[in-house]
C-alpha positions in Angstrom: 0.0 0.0 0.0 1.4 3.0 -0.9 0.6 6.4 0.4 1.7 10.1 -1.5 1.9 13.3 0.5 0.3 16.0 -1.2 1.7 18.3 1.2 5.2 17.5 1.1 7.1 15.8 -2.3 7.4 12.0 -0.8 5.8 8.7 0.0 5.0 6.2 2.3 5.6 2.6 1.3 2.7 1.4 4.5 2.9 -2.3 3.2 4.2 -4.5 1.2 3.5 -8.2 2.2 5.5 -11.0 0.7 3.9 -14.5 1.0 6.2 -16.6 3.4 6.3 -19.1 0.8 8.5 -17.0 -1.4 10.3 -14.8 0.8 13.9 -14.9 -0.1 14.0 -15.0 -3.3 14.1 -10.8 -4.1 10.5 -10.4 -4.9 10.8 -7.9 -1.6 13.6 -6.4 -2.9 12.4 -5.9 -6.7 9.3 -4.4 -5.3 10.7 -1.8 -3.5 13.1 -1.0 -6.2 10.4 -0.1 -8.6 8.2 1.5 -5.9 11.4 4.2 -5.6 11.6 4.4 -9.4 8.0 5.1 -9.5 7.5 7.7 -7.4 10.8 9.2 -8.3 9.4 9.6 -11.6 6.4 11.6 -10.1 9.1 14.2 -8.7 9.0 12.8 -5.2 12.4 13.1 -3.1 12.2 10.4 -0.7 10.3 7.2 -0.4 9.6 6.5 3.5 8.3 3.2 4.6 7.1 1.8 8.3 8.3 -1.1 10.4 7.7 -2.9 13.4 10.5 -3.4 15.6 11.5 -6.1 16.7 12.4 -10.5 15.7 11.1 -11.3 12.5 10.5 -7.3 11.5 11.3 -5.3 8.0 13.7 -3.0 9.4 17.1 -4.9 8.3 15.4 -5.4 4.8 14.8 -1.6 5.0 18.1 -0.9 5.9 19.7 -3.1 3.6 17.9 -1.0 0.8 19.3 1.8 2.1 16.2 3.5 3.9 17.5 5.2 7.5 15.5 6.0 10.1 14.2 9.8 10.6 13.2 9.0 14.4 9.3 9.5 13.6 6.8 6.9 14.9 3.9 6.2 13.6 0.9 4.2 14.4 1.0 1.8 17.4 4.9 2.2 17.1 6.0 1.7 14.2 9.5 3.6 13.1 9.8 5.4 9.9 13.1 4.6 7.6 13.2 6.9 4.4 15.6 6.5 1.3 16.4 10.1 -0.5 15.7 9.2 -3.9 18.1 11.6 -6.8 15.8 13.3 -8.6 15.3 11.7 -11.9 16.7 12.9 -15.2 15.0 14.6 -17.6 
């Protein structure tokens, strides 16, 4: 599920669910990947995403990507990890 801030030129990757089954594999990662290219394309500057802490959360996949985390909370506690996206070329 992505969300786009009118207000402000970014978005918010809220979920992305990979079926256990096939986790692993870089479905995750290819996702993500084309989520960023997307909304970079739109003229956004940063593509945040949430995360549970804790065993078994997305923050190390997050990280991994190259999202950091901006020390916002959202929700029942979730963090928020954003990735600067360079503005696409025209």
């Amino acid at each position: 599920m992505l969300w786009d801030s009118f207000e402000e030129p970014g978005h918010l990757l809220w979920r992305l669910l990979v079926d256990s089954r096939h986790q692993r594999r870089g479905h995750g990662r290819a996702v993500v990947e084309a989520v960023a290219q997307h909304v970079r394309a739109q003229g956004a500057t940063a593509l945040e995403v949430s995360a549970h802490e804790g065993d078994g959360g997305p923050r190390p996949f997050y990280e991994s990507l190259g999202h950091l985390p901006t020390g916002e909370v959202i929700g029942d506690g979730e963090v928020v990890l954003s990735l600067q996206l360079v503005p696409h070329p025209r």
